[in-house]
C-alpha positions in Angstrom: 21.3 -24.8 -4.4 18.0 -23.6 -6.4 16.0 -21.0 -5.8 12.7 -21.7 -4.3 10.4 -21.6 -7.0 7.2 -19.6 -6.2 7.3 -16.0 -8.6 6.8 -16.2 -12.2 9.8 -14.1 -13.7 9.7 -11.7 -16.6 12.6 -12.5 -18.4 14.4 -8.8 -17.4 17.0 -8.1 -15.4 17.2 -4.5 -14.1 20.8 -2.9 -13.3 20.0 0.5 -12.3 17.7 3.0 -11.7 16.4 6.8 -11.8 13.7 8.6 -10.8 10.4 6.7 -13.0 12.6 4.8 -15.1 14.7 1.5 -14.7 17.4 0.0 -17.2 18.4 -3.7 -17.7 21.5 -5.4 -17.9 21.4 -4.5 -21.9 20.9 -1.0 -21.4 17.3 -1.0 -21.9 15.3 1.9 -20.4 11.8 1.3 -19.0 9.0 3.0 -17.3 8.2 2.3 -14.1 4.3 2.7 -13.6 4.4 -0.2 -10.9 7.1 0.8 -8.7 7.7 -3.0 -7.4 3.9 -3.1 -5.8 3.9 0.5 -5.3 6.9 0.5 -3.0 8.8 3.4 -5.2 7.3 6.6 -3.8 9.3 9.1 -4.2 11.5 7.5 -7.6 14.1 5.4 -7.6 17.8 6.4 -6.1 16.1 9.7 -5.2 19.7 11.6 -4.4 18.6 12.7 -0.6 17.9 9.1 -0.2 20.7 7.5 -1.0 22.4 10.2 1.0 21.0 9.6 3.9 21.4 6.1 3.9 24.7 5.9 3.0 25.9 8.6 5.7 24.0 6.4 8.4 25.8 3.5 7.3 29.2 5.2 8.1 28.1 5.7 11.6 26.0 2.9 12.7 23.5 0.4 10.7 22.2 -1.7 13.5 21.5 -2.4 17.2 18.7 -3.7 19.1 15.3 -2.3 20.1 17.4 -2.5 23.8 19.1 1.1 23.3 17.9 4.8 23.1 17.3 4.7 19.2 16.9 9.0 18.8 16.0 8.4 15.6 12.7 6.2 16.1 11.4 9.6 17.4 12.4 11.8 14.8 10.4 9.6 12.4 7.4 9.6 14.4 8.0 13.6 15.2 7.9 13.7 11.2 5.8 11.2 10.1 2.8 12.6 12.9 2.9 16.0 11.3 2.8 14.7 7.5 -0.2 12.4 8.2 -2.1 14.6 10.7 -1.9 11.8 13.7 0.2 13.4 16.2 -1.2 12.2 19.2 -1.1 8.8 17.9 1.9 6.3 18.5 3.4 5.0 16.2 5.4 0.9 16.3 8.2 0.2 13.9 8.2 -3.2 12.3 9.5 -4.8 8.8 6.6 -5.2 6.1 3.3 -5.0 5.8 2.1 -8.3 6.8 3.7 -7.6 10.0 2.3 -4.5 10.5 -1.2 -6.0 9.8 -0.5 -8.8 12.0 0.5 -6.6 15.0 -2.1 -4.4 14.8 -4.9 -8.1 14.6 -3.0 -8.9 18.0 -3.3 -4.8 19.4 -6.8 -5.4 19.0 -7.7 -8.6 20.3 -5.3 -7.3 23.4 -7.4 -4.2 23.5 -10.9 -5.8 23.8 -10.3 -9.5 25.1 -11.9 -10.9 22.0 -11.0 -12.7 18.7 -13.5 -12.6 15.9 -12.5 -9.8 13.3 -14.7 -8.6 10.7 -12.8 -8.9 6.5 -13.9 -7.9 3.6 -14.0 -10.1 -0.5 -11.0 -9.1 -2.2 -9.1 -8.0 0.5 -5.6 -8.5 0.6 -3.9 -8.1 4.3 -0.7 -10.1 4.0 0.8 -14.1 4.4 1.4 -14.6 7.8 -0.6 -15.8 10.1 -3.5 -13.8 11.1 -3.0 -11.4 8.1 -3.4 -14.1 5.7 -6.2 -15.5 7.7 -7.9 -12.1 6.6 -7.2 -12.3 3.2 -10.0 -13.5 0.7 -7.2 -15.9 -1.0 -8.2 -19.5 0.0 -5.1 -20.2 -2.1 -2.4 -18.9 -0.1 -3.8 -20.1 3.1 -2.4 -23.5 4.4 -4.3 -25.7 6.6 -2.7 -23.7 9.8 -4.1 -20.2 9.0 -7.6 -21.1 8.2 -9.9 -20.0 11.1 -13.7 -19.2 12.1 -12.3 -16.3 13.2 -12.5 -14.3 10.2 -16.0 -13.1 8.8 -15.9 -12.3 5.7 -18.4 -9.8 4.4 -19.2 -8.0 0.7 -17.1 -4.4 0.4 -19.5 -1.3 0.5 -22.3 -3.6 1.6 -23.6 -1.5 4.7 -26.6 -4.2 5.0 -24.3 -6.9 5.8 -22.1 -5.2 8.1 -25.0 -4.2 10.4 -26.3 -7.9 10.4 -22.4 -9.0 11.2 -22.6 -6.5 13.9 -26.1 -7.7 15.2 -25.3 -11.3 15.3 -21.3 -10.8 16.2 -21.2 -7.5 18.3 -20.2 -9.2 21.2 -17.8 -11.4 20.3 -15.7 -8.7 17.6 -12.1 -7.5 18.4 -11.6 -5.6 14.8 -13.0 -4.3 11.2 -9.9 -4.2 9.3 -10.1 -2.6 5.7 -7.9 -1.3 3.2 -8.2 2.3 2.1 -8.6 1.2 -1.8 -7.8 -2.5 -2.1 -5.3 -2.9 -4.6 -5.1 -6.6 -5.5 -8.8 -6.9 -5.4 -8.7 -5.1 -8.5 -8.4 -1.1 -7.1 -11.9 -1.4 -5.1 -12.9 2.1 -3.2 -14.4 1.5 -0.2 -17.0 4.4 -0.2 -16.4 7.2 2.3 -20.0 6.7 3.9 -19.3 3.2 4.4 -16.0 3.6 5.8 -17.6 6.4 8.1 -20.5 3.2 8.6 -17.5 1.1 9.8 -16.4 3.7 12.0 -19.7 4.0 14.3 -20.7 0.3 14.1 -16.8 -0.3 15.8 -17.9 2.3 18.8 -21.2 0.9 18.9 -19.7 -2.6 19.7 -16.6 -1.8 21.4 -14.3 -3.0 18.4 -11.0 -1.6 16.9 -11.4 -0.3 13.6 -7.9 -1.0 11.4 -7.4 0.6 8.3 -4.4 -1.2 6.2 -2.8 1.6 4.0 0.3 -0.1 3.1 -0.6 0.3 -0.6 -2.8 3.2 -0.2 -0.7 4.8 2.1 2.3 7.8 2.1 0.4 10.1 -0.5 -0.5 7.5 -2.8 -4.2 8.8 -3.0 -3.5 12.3 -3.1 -4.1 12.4 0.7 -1.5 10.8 3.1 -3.9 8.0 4.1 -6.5 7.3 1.6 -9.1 7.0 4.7 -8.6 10.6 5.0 -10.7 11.0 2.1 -13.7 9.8 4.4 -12.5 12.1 7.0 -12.4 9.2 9.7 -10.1 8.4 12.7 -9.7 4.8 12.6 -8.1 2.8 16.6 -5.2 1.3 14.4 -3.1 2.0 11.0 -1.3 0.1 9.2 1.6 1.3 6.6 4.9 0.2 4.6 5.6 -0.4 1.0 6.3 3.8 0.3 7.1 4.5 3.7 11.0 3.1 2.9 10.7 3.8 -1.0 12.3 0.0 -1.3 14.2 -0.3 2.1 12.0 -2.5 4.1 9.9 -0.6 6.9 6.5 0.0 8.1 5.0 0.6 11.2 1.4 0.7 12.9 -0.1 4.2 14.1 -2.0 3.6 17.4 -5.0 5.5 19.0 -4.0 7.3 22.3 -6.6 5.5 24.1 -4.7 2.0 23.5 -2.0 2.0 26.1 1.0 -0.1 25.9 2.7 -2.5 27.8 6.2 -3.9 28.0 6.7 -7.1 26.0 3.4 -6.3 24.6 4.7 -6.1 21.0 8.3 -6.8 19.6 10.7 -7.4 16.6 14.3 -7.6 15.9 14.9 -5.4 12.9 11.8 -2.9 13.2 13.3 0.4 13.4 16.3 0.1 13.0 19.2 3.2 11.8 19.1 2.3 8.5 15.2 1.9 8.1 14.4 5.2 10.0 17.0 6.8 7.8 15.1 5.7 4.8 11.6 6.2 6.6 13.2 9.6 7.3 14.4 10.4 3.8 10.8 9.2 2.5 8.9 12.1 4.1 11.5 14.7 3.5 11.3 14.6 0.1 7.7 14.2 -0.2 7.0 17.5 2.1 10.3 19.0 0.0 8.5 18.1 -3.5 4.9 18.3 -2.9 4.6 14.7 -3.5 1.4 14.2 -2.5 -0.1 17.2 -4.1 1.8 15.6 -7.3 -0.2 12.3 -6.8 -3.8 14.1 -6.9 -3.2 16.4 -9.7 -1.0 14.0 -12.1 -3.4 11.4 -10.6 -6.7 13.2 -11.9 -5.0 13.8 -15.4 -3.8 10.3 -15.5 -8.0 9.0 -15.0 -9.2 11.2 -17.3 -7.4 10.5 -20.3 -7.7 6.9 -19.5 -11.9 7.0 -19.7 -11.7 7.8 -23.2 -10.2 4.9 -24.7 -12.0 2.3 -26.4 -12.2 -0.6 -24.6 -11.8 0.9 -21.3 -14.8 -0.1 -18.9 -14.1 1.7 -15.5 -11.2 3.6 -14.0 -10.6 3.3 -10.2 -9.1 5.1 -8.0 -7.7 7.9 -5.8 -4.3 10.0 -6.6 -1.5 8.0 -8.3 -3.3 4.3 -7.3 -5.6 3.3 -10.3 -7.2 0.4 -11.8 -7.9 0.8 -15.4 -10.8 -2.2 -16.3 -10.9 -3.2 -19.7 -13.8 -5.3 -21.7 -11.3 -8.2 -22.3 -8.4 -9.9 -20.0 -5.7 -7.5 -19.5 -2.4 -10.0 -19.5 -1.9 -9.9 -22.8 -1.8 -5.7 -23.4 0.5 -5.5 -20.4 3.0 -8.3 -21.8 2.9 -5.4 -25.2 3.4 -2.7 -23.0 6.5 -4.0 -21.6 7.7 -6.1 -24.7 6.9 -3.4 -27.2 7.4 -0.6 -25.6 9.5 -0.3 -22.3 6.8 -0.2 -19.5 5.7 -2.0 -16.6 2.2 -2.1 -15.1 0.9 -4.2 -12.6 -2.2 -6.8 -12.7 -5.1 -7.8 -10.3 -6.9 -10.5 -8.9 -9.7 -9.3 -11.4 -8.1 -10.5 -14.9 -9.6 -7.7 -16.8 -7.9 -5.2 -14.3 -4.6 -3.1 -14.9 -3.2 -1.7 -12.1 -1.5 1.1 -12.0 1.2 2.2 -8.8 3.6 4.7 -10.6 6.6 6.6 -7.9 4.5 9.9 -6.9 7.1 12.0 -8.2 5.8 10.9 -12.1 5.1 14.0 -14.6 3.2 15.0 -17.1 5.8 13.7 -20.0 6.0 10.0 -18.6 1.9 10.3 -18.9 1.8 11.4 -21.7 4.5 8.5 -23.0 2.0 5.9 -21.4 -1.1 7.3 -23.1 0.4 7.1 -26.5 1.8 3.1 -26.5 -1.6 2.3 -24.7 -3.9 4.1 -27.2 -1.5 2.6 -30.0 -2.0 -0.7 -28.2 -6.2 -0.3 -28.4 -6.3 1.1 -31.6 -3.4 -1.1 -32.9 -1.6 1.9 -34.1 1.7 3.5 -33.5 1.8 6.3 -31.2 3.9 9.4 -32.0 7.6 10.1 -31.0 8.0 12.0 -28.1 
């Protein structure tokens, strides 16, 4: 039997890992500035990590949502006083599309309606309704395409107030992601997010921000929203919440009240995922993680404006988009070919992205800088 042939492969395959760094099955080392989508947060086989999942695996690595689950409260005990959302709820699912889905269905529940307000770039997901809100026409089959979506420019506060004039009535959601990352490492601007915020109140719909890139410290904040200093109905989150072990889980406004059989899923939450989920946020309170992000973060953006050739630099924390004046593909195949290190692309060719774990330092920076100046300048960068 073949594999179902849909990812492009790099022709590398990785063995092991360590905090920022991976090694291939010849012994290789590279640096990870991509973390598998951003998924790494707090580095690879972080020790407390693999502790904790391996000692939950002794005792017990599955049962259904049926049964007291102790931990499932612990992690939302944990994960309300890291983010700030304590009196929110919090429902465990498996990724992020499923956690964008769930919270599409909370609010068309919520407010009886369907029509949900997207924005051009935006990436939410591939099933259903999530990739019905995603501006990809090609990863949408026949089946997800719907009028329900309205699609509208990012930052564009004119055409959100004619969306809300002409769709008010008829709107269950805005959903938005705190710094879209495959569009290219877009900021939604904190007086339009706060724009987003009062036209949802003024119409009675459910504002959702997806964080499962942005989210878990990523932005030097937990939630890059909270840059904006907004309270959004609904939240979506995964990718670093598990740091590889799939989880993720929507934070829900008190005022949304819930309902048995309203929402469900078979592996969401389960011993092993909350012992990762729980791991996750020990180490980043432990290490300062997030703190980490916006200082190493800042650093990182700064250096990166003063090379030639660079355009723009996006972004908040340890989530960047460095925009060069020529198609990016080709540097990023020399950065891993020549010297050891991945990167990440975009939806925007000329856009590097940039999703390192959030426990990088100064020293794997500084090895970056060097092979990409050398790269720019066609030179070779020093030892270090």
């Amino acid at each position: 039997m073949n594999l179902f042939d849909v990812y492009p492969l790099f022709d590398i395959t990785p063995v092991r890992a360590q905090g920022a760094y991976v090694w291939d099955d010849k012994g290789k080392r590279y640096l990870d500035l991509y973390g598998g989508h951003a998924v790494i947060s707090i580095g690879h086989s972080h020790p407390h990590y693999v502790k904790r999942i391996a000692r939950q695996l002794y005792d017990i690595g599955f049962y259904s949502n049926s049964v007291q689950m102790p931990m499932q409260q612990e992690l939302a005990d944990k994960l309300g006083e890291l983010s700030g959302y304590e009196d929110y709820s919090l429902f465990l699912c498996n990724s992020g599309a499923e956690a964008n889905e769930n919270a599409l269905k909370l609010a068309s529940f919520q407010t009886g309606r369907k029509k949900v307000i997207a924005f051009k770039g935006a990436f939410h997901g591939r099933t259903s309704a999530a990739v019905a809100a995603t501006d990809d026409t090609k990863i949408q089959a026949p089946i997800n395409q719907t009028d329900n979506i309205i699609f509208l420019p990012l930052n564009d506060v004119a055409a959100f107030a004619q969306a809300l004039q002409e769709h008010g009535s008829d709107l269950a959601a805005v959903i938005v992601e705190g710094i879209q990352g495959v569009g290219g490492v877009q900021l939604p601007g904190p007086a339009f997010l706060k724009t987003l915020a009062a036209g949802c109140e003024k119409v009675g719909a459910l504002l959702i921000l997806d964080e499962v890139q942005s989210g878990y410290g990523r932005s030097g904040k937990f939630f890059a929203h909270q840059h904006a200093d907004i309270k959004p109905h609904l939240i979506t989150m995964a990718k670093g919440m598990g740091n590889g072990f799939p989880v993720a889980g929507v934070l829900i406004h008190p005022d949304i009240e819930s309902r048995h059989g309203m929402l469900g899923t078979t592996f969401g939450g389960n011993y092993l995922a909350c012992a990762a989920a729980l791991a996750v946020l020990e180490v980043i309170k432990e290490e300062n993680l997030t703190e980490n992000a916006q200082q190493i973060g800042q650093r990182l953006m700064n250096a990166l404006r003063q090379l030639p050739g660079v355009k723009d630099v996006r972004g908040q924390g340890l989530m960047i988009g460095v925009e060069l004046d020529k198609p990016c593909a080709p540097i990023r195949k020399q950065l891993l070919e020549e010297y050891q290190i991945f990167t990440g692309s975009s939806s925007d060719k000329n856009t590097l992205r940039l999703l390192p774990p959030l426990c990088i330092g100064a020293r794997e920076v500084e090895k970056f800088l060097q092979a990409f100046e050398a790269i720019l300048y066609q030179t070779e960068p020093q030892s270090i």
